[in-house]
N, C-alpha and C positions, 0 to 999 in steps of 0.2 A: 108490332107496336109502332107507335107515331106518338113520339113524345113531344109534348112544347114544354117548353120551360120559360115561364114570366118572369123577368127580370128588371127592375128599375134601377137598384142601384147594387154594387158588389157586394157582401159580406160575406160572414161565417159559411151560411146555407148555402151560398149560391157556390161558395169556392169546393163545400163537402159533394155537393149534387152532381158539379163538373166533372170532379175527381169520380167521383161512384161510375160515372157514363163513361169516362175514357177507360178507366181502369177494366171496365165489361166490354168495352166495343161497343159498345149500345150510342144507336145516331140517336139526336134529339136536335130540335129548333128553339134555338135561343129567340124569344121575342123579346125587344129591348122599350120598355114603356115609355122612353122616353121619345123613341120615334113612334112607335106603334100606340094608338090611340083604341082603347077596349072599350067595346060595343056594350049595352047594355042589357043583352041575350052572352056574353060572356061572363060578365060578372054575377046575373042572375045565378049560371051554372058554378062558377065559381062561388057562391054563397049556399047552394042546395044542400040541404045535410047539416052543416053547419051553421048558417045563417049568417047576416054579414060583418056582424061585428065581426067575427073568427077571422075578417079578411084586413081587418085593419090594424096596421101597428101602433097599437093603444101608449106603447115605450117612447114614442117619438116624442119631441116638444112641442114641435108646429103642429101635431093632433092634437095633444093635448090644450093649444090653444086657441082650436078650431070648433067651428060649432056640430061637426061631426063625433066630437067626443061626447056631445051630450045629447044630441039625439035620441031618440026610440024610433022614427020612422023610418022604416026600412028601404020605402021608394027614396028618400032624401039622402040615404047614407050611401047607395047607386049612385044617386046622378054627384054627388062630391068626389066619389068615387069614379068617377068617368072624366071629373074633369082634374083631379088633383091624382094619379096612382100611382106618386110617392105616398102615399097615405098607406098605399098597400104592403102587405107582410110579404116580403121577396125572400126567395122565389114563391112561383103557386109554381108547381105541376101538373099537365095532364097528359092522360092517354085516353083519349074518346071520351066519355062521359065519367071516366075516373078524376077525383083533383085531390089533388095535396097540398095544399099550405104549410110554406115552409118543408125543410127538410128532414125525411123520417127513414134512414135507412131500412128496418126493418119493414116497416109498409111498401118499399119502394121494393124490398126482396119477395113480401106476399107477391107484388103485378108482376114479377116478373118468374116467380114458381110456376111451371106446369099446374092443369089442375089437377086435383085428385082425381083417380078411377076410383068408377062405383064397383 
């Protein structure tokens, strides 16, 4: 596994997600958004499946008083998102083309179950 884990700022999530990796020995890479600058072939993949609103924290006030709260254009809700990514729901996870927004222990138990034998 090769986990990142996107972090802008601390909370709930990000302190459960910590805890979940140390407690298994499991390494991961904390990317910190506030130095690290996301491309927009990351956030694309961080939107697949979900789409991008799913990536944005709708709870926040400065979203909600931002013109990304009311959008539909999904190219526009990227690039605000590429330049604003406190707007984003911290943590996202990945491992290779897996992602999780936000934190979900049991999802985080499916990636790391063996698979089934047929």
């Amino acid at each position: 596994m090769n986990i990142q884990m996107y972090i802008y700022k601390r909370n709930f999530d990000v302190q459960k997600a910590e805890r979940y990796f140390k407690e298994r020995r499991i390494s991961y890479q904390a990317v910190d958004l506030k130095k690290h600058k996301l491309g927009r072939r990351e956030l694309e993949l961080f939107a697949r499946g979900r789409g991008v609103r799913a990536l944005i924290n709708v709870g926040d006030e400065a979203v909600k008083s931002h013109p990304i709260a009311y959008t539909t254009d999904q190219g526009r809700m990227l690039d605000y998102l590429a330049d604003m990514p406190q707007f984003l729901i911290s943590p996202i996870i990945r491992d290779g083309q897996r992602v999780m927004v936000g934190f979900d222990q049991a999802e985080m138990d499916r990636w790391l179950s063996p698979p089934a034998s047929t």
